[in-house]
C-alpha positions in Angstrom: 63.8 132.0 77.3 64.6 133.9 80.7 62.6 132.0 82.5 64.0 128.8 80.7 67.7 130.0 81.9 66.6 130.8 85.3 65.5 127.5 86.0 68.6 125.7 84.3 70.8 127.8 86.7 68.9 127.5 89.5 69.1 123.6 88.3 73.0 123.6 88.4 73.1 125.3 91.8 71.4 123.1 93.5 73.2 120.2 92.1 76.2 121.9 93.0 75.4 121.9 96.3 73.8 118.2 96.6 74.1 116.6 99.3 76.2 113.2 99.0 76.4 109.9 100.6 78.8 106.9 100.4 79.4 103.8 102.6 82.9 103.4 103.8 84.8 100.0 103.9 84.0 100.1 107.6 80.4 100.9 107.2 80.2 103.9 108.2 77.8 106.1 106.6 79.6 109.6 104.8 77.4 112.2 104.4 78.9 115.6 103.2 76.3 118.8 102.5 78.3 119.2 99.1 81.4 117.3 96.9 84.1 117.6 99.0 86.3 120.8 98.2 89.4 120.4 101.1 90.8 117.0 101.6 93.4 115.3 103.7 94.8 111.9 102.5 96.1 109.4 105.1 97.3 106.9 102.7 100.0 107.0 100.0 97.3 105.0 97.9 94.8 107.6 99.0 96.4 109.9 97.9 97.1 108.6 94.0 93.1 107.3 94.0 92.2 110.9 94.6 94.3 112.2 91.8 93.1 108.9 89.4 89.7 109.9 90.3 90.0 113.4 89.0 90.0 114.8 92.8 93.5 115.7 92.7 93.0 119.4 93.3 90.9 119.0 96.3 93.9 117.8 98.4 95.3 120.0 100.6 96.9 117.6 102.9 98.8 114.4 102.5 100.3 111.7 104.6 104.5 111.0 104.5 105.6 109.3 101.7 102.5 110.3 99.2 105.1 110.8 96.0 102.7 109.8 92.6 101.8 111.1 90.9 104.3 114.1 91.0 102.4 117.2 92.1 101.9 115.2 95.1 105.2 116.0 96.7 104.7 119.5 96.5 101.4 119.4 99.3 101.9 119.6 103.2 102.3 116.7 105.0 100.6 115.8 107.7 102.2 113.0 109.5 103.4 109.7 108.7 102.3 105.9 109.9 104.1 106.9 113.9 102.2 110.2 114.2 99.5 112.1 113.0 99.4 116.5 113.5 96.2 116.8 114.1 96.9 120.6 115.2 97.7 120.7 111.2 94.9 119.5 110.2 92.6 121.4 112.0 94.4 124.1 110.3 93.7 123.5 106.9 90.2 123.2 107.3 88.9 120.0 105.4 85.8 118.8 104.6 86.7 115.3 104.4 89.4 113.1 105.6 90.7 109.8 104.0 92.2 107.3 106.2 93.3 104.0 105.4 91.5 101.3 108.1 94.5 99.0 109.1 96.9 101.9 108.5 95.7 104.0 111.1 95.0 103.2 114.9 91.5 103.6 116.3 93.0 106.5 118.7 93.9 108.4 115.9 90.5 107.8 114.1 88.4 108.6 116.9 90.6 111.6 117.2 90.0 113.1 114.3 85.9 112.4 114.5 86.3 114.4 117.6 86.9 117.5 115.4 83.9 117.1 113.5 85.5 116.3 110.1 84.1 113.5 107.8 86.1 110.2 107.8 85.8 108.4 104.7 87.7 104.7 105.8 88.9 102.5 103.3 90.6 98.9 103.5 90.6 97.4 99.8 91.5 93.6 100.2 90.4 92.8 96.7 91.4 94.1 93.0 87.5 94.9 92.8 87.9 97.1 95.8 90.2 99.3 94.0 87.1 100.5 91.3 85.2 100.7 94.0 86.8 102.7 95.8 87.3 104.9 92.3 83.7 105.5 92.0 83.1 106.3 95.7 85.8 109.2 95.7 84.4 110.2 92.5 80.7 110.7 94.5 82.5 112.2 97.2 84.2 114.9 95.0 82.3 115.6 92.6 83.9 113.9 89.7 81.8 110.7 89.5 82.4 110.9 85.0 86.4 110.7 85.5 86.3 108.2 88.0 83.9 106.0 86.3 86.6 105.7 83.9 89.3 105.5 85.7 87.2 102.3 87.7 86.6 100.9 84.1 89.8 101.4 82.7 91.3 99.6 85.8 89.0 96.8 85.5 89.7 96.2 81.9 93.1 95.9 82.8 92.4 93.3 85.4 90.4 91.6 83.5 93.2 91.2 80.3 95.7 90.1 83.0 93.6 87.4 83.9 92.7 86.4 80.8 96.4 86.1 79.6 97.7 84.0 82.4 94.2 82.1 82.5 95.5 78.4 81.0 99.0 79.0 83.0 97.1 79.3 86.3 95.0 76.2 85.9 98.0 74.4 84.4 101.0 74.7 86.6 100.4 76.4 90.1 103.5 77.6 92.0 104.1 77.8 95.5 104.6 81.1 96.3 106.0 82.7 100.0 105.5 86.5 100.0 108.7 87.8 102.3 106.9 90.7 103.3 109.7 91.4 105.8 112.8 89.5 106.3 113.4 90.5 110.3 111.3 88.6 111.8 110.1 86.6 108.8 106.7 87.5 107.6 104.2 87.0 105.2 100.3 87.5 104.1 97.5 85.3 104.3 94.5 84.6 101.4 92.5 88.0 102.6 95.5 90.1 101.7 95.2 92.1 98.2 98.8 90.8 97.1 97.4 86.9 97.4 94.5 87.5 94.9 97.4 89.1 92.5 99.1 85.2 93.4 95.8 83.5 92.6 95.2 85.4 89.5 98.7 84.5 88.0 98.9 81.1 88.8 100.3 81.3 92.4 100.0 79.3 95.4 100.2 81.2 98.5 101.7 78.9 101.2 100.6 80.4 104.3 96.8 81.1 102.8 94.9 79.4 106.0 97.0 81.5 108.3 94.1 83.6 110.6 96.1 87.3 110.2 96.4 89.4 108.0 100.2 89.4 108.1 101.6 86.7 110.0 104.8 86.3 111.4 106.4 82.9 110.7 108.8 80.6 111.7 111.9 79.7 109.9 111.5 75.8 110.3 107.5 76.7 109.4 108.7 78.6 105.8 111.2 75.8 105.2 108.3 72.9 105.6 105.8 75.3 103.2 109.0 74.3 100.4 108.1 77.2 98.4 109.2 77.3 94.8 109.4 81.1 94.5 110.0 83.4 97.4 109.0 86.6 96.4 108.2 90.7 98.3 108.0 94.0 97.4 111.4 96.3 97.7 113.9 97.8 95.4 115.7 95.2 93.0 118.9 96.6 94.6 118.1 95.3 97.6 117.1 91.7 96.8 120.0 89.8 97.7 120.4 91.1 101.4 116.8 90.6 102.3 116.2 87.4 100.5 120.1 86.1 101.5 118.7 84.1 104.8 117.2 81.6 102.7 120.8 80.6 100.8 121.0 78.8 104.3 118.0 75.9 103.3 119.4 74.7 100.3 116.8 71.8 100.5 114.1 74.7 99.5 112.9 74.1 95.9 113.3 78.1 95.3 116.7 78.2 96.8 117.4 74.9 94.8 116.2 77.1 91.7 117.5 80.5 92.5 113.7 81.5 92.2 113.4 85.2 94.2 111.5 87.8 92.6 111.6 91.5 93.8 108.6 93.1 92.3 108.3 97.0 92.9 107.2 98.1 96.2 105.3 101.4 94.8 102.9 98.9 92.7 102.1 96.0 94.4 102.6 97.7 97.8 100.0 100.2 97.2 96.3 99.5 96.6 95.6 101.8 93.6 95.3 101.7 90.0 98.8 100.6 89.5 98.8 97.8 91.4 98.0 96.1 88.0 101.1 96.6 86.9 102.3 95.2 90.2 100.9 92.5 89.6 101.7 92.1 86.4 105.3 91.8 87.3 104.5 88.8 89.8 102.5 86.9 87.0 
């Protein structure tokens, strides 16, 4: 029986100290001698995929803005999307950093490889890439069971929203213009997460074919499009100054309509778990 224990503890404490391995979005290769026990988000979704992961209580850094789940706000920030303290940083000592690929510059990146840390990149342009990214923070710390059902769960969801607006999205496509800022006007093309929430509801995003990721557009080019629902992420409170340029096109099918839609910027804006519900809003 001792010997039986011995090797079931000697069992755990290797495990405990197994080496892991995950591919980032960018292909990098993430190789840590152990689950991660420090970590630094650089992304407001980073940040609530840790926590949905069950790797909440590993951060000890976070980026500006990185308010959900609600013990988020209390951890030290960083920087924000202008500037990153990398003397900070240094400071706390992690054992793995999570930056967000288009959020961050490649300066800023190669800066913090310089240190030595472990950069875990991540640049989720499909609802799939959300579980994904779910069970690769669970192997990275350590919490591969809770994140396997937070990836599942998420999925499910997904899965019943498309479902639901199945018939509708074969049925009777809308044109859709995402106003993802008003000054200058801009929008997203077919790569970006938000236009697979479009697809999935029955939405026609006019500026698909566009080559970047978020275009800026003309007026006279949004007025051709003729969308017939002009929709962006924001506050509701806010919805009639930034969609009130478009009063001035009355020959636009959603201006004709009074068709704007203001769908919550913390949900559809972020790519986490709740950007179900964000979509869910838009369908």
């Amino acid at each position: 029986m001792r010997c039986l224990l011995a090797m079931l503890f000697a069992f755990a404490l290797c495990a405990a100290h197994a080496e892991v391995r995950v591919t980032d979005d960018a292909g990098h290769s993430v190789m840590l001698a152990a689950p991660a026990k420090r970590v630094i988000s650089l992304g407001p979704h980073l940040t609530e995929l840790a926590y949905a992961a069950g790797g909440g209580d590993t951060l000890v850094g976070v980026i500006r803005y990185s308010d959900f789940p609600e013990t988020a706000k209390k951890l030290p920030i960083v920087g924000d999307a202008h500037a990153i303290d990398f003397e900070r940083i240094a400071q706390l000592k992690p054992d793995l950093v999570l930056v967000w690929g288009s959020g961050l510059n490649e300066r800023h990146k190669a800066r913090l490889r310089s240190l030595g840390l472990a950069v875990y990149e991540n640049e989720i342009r499909q609802a799939q890439g959300i579980a994904d990214t779910l069970r690769r923070l669970g192997t990275l710390l350590g919490r591969t069971d809770s994140a396997e059902a937070a990836a599942r769960r998420f999925e499910t969801q997904w899965q019943a929203l498309a479902e639901r607006y199945r018939n509708k999205a074969a049925s009777q496509p809308v044109r859709v213009f995402w106003q993802l800022w008003h000054e200058p006007l801009m929008t997203i093309n077919r790569e970006h997460l938000i236009s697979e929430a479009m697809r999935l509801c029955g939405g026609v995003n006019v500026f698909a074919d566009l080559p970047l990721l978020t275009p800026t557009v003309s007026w006279e080019a949004a007025v051709a499009a003729d969308p017939q629902l002009v929709a962006g992420s924001g506050r509701k409170e806010d919805a009639v100054r930034d969609f009130a340029p478009w009063q001035r096109f009355a020959n636009v099918s959603a201006v004709r309509q009074q068709r704007f839609a203001s769908i919550d910027g913390d949900l559809v804006g972020r790519m986490g778990p709740r950007f179900v519900d964000g979509a869910g809003q838009l369908c």
